[in-house]
Backbone bond lengths (Angstrom), bond angles and torsions (degrees), N, CA, C in turn:
res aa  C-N    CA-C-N  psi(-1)  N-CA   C-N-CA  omega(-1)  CA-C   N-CA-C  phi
1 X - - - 1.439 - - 1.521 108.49 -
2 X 1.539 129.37 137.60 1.010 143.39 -167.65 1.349 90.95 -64.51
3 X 1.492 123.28 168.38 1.617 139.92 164.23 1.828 96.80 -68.31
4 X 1.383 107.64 175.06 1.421 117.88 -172.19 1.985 85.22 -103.39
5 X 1.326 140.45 22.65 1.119 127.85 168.16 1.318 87.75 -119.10
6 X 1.307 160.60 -47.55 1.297 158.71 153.11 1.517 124.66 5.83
7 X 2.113 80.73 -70.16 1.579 82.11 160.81 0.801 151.31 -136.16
8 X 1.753 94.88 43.32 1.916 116.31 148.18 1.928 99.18 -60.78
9 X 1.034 95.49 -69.08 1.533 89.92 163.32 1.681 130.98 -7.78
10 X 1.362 93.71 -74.51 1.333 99.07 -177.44 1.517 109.60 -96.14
11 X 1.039 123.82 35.96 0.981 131.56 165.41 1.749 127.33 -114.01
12 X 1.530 93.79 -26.70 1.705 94.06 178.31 1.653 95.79 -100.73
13 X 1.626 122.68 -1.65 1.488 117.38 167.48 1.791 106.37 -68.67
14 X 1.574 126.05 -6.67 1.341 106.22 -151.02 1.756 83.21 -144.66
15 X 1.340 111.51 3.91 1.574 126.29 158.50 1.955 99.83 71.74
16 X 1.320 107.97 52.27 1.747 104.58 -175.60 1.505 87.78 -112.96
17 X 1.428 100.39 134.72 1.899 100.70 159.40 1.568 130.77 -48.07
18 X 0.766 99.30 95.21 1.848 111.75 -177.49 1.780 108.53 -56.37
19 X 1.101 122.16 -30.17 1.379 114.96 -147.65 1.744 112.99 -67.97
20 X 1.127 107.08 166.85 1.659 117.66 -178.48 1.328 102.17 -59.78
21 X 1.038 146.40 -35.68 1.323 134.21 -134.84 1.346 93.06 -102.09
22 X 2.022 120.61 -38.41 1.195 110.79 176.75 1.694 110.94 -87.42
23 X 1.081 118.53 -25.89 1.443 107.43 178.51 1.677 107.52 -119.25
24 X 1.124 112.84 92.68 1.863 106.38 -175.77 1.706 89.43 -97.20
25 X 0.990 127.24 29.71 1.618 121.41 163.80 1.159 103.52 -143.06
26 X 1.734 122.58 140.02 1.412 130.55 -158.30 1.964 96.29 -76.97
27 X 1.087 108.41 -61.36 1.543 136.62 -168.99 1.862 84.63 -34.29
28 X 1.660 110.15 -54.78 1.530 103.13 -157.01 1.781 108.84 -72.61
29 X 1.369 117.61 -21.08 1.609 135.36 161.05 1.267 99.98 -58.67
30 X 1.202 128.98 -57.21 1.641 123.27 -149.78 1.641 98.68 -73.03
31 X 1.450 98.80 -37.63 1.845 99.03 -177.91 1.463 114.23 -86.37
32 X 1.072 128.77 2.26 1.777 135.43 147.46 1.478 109.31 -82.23
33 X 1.026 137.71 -35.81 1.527 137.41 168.37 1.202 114.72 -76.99
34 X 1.617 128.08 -24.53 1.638 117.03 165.60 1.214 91.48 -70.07
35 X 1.467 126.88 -48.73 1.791 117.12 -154.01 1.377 104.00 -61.49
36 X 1.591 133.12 -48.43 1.258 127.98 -151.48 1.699 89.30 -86.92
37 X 1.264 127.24 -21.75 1.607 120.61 178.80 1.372 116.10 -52.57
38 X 1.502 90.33 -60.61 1.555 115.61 170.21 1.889 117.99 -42.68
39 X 1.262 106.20 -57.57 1.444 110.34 -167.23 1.786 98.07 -73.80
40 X 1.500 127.68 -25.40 1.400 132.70 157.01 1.312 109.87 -1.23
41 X 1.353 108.13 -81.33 1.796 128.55 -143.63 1.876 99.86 -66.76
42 X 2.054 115.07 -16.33 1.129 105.35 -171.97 1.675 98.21 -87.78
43 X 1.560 108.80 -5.92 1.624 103.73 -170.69 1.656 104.44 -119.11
44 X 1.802 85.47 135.22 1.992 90.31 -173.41 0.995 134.25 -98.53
45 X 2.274 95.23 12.33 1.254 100.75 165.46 1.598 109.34 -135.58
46 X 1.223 130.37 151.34 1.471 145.27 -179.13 1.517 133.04 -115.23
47 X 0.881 116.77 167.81 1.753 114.53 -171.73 1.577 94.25 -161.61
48 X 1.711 98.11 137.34 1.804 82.25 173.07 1.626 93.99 -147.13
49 X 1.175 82.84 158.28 1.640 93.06 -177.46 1.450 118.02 -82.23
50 X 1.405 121.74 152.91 1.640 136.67 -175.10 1.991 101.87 -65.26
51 X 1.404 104.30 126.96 1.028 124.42 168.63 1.279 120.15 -51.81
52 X 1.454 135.75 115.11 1.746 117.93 177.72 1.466 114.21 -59.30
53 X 1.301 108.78 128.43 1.570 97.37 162.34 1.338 113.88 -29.29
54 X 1.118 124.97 -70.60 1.766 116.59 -145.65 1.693 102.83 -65.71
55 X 1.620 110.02 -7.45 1.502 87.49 -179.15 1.077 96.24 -84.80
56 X 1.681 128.16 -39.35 1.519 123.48 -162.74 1.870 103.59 -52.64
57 X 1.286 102.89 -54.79 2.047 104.48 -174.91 1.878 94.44 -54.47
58 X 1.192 116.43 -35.74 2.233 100.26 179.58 1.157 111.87 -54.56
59 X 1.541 119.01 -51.96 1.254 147.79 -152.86 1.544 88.65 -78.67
60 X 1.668 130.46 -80.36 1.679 109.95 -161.77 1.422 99.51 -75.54
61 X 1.451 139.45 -12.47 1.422 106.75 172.74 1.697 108.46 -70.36
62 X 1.415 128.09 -29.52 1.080 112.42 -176.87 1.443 148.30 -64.24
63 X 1.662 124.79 111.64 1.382 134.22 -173.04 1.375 141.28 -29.48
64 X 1.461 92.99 -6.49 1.563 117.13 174.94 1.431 112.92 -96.11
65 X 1.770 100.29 -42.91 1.837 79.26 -176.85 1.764 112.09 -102.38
């Protein structure tokens, strides 16, 4: 399972509400971000939401990416 900054990530790429209050379980985020990924490819246009700072500073300090 991806990290919970992953898929804040991939979550404001595919424009789904990220926040705690609607998803306080990673598993129930990750399966709204396959769905809206998925339903993507039928739509030819997109909108995505602004990255939080604090994920962007987790994300480039981290040694992996």
């Amino acid at each position: 399972m991806p990290s919970r900054n992953d898929l804040v990530l991939r979550a404001c790429a595919v424009n789904v509400d990220y926040t705690l209050a609607k998803y306080q379980n990673d598993s129930v985020l990750e399966q709204a971000v396959l769905n809206a990924e998925k339903n993507l490819g039928a739509s030819s246009t997109a909108t995505t939401l602004a990255v939080p700072a604090v994920v962007k500073s987790r994300v480039a300090g981290d040694k992996n990416v």
